[in-house]
C-alpha positions in Angstrom: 0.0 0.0 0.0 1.2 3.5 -0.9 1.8 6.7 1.3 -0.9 8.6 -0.1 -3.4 5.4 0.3 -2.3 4.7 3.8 -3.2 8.5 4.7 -6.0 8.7 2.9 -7.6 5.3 4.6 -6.6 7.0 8.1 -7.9 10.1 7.7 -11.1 8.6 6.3 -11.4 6.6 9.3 -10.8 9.2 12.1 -13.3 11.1 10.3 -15.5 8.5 10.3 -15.0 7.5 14.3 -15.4 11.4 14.5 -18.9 12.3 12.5 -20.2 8.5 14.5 -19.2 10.4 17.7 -21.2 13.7 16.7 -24.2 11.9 15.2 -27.5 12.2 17.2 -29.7 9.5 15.7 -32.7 12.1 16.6 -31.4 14.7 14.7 -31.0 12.8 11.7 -34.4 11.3 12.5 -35.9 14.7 12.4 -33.6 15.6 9.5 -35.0 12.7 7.4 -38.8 13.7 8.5 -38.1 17.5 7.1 -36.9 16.3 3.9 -40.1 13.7 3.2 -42.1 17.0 4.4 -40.5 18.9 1.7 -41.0 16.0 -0.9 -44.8 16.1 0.1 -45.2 19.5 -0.2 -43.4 19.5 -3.9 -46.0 16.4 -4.9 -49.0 18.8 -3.5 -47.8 21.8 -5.5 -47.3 18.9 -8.5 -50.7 18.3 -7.7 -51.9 21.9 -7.7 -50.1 22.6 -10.9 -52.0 20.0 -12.6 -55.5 20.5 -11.7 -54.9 24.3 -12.6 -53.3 23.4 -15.8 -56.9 20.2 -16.3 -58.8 23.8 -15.6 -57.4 25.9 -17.8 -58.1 23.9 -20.4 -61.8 23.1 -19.4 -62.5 26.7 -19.3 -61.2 26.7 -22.8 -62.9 23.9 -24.1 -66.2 25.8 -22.2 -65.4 28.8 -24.5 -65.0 26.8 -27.7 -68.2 25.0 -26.9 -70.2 28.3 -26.7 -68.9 29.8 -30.0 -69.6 26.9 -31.5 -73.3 27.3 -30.2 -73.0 30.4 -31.2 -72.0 29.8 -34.6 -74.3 27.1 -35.1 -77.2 30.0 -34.3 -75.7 32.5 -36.8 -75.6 29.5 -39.5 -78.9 28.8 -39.0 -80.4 32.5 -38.9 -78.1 32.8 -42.5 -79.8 29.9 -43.9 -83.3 31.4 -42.9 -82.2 34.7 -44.5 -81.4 33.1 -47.7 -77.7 33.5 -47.1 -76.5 30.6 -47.9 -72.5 32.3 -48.0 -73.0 33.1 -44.4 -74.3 30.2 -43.1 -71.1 27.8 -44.8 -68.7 30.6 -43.1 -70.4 30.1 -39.8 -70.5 26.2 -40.4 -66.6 26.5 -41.5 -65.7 28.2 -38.2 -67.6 25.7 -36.2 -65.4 23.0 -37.8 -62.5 24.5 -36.8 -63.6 25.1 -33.4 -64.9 20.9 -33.1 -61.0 20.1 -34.0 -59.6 22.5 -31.4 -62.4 21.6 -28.8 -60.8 17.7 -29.5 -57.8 18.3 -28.8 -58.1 20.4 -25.8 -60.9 17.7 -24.5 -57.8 15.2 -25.0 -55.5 16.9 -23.1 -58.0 17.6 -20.2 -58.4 13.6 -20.4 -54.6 13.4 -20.0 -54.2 15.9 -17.1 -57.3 14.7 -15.4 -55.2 11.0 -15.4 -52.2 12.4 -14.2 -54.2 14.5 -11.3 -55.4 11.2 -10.5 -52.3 9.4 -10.0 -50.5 12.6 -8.2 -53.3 12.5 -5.8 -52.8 9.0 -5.3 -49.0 9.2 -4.7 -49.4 11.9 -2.4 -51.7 10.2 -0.5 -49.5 7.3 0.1 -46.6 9.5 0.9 -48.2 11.7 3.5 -49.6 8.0 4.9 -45.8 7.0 4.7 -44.7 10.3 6.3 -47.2 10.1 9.1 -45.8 6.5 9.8 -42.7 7.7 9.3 -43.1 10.8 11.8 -45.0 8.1 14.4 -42.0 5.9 14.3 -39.4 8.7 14.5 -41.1 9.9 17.7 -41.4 6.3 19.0 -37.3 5.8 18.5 -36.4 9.2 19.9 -38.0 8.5 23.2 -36.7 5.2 23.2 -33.0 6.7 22.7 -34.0 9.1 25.3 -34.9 7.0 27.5 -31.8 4.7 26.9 -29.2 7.3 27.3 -30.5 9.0 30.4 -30.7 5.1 32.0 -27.3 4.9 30.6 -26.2 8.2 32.5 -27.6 7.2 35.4 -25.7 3.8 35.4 -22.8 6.1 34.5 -22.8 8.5 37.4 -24.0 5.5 40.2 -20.9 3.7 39.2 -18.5 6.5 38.4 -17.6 5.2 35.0 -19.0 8.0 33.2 -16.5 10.6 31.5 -17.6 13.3 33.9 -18.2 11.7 37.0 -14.4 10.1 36.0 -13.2 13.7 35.7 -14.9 14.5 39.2 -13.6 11.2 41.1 -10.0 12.6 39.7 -10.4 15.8 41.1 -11.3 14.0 44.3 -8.6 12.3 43.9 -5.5 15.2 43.3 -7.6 17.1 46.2 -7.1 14.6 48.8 -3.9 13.5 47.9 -2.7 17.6 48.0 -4.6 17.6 51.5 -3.0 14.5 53.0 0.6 16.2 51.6 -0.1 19.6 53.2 -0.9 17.6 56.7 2.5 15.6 56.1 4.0 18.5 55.5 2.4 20.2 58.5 2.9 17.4 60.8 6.9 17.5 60.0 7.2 21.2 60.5 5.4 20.6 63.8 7.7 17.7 64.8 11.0 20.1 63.8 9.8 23.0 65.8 9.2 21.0 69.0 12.3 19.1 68.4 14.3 22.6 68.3 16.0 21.8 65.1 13.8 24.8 62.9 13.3 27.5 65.6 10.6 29.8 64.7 12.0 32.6 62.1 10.1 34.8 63.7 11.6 34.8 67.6 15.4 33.6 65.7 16.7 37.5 66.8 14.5 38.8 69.0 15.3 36.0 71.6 19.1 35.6 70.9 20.5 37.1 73.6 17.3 35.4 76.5 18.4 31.8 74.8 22.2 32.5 75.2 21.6 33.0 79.0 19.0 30.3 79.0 21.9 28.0 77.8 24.4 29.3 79.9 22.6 29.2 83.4 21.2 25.4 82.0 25.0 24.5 81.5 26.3 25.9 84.8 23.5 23.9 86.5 24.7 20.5 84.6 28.2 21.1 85.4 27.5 21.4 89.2 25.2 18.7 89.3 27.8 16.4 87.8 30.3 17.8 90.2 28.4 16.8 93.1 28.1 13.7 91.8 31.6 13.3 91.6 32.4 14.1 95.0 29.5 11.8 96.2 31.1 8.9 94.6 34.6 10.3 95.8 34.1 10.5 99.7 33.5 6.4 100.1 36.8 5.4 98.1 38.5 8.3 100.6 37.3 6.4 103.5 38.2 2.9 102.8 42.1 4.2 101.9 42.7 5.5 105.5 46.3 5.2 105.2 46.8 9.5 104.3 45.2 12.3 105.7 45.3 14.0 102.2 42.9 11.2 101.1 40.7 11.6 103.9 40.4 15.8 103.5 37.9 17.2 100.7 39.5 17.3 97.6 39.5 21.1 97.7 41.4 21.3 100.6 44.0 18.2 99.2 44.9 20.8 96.8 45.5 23.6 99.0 48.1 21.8 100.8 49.7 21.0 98.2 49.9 24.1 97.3 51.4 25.3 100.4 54.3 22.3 100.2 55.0 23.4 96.9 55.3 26.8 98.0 57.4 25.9 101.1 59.7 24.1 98.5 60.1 26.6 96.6 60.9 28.9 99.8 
């Protein structure tokens, strides 16, 4: 298969899947009825043409009938005159009228037949279009019916194109919710942890946390000093062999001091 056939039998076939996409079957229904109502009304003018036309040419053959009477008078009133010469004109005319009055008799024949049978194909159309119009209706509340039962079934089970596009915005709003709580609930966790201090208080309470610190430092180095000495005192005791073991440790240190001092005296 060539390029050009290859493009031309895809693009003939998205259009297709496109114009079946677009297509309301009631639209075309009702499309279809306008156009048989538009036929029927051509047959009826049909119709109307052709009884004018068979009328026309009644009236005519009327008028030809008449001067033929007529003539036929004036022959005869000739003829009682002794004018014979005007009498055969009158008769001559007559003829000539008979032959016309034929033919136009003939044609009212013909248009009379053809009346008849436009009458009778526009009866059976406008019985065709009324059927036609009955069973249009008929479908289009049937495919009414269908596709809002359809819809329904749609939207109660969520499968429907819109109620899909709703149960995904549901979807990225809770998932930006439950992000924003994570994200709240960490910040949360970092502020009480101390390791993200409040921007806010980060200079005006500099100098308060640098004491804070220092007086909670002073405290734990005293604290372990007494703990120190508490756990110093018994292994003092139980050497009782020096003195210097025995005194506080502060005091241990002052006399060395003092020999170190006399030494150096």
């Amino acid at each position: 298969m060539s390029l050009m056939k290859r493009i031309s039998l895809i693009f003939r076939s998205k259009a297709n899947k496109a114009l079946d996409r677009a297509e309301d079957p009631r639209e075309t229904l009702d499309y279809s009825y306008q156009r048989q109502l538009e036929l029927l009304s051509k047959v009826r003018r049909g119709v109307a043409d052709v009884a004018t036309s068979r009328k026309r040419v009644e009236l005519q053959v009327n008028q030809l009938e008449q001067q033929a009477a007529k003539l036929q008078g004036q022959a005869e009133k000739a003829i009682a005159a002794g004018r014979e010469d005007l009498a055969r004109e009158a008769l001559t005319r007559k003829s000539g009228l008979a032959s016309q009055i034929t033919s136009l008799k003939e044609q009212q024949a013909t248009l009379q037949g053809e009346e008849e049978k436009l009458v009778l194909a526009q009866q059976r159309l406008q019985a065709k279009v009324e059927a036609f119009r009955t069973r249009k209706e008929t479908i289009k509340a049937t495919y009414t019916a269908a596709e809002a039962q359809t819809r329904i079934g749609e939207a109660m089970s969520g499968i429907g194109e819109e109620m899909g596009d709703v149960g995904l915005a549901i979807q990225r709003a809770e998932d930006k919710t439950a992000q924003m709580q994570a994200r709240g609930q960490a910040i949360d966790e970092l502020i009480a942890s101390g390791a993200l201090d409040d921007a806010s208080s980060l200079n005006a309470g500099d100098d308060i946390s640098r004491e804070l610190d220092a007086l909670s430092s002073g405290s734990d180095v005293e604290a372990e000093l007494a703990r120190l000495k508490a756990s110093a005192q018994p292994q003092a005791i139980e050497a009782g062999d020096g003195d210097i073991l025995a005194q506080p440790q502060g005091e241990s240190v002052r006399v060395e001091g003092e020999s170190s001092e006399g030494g150096r005296a």
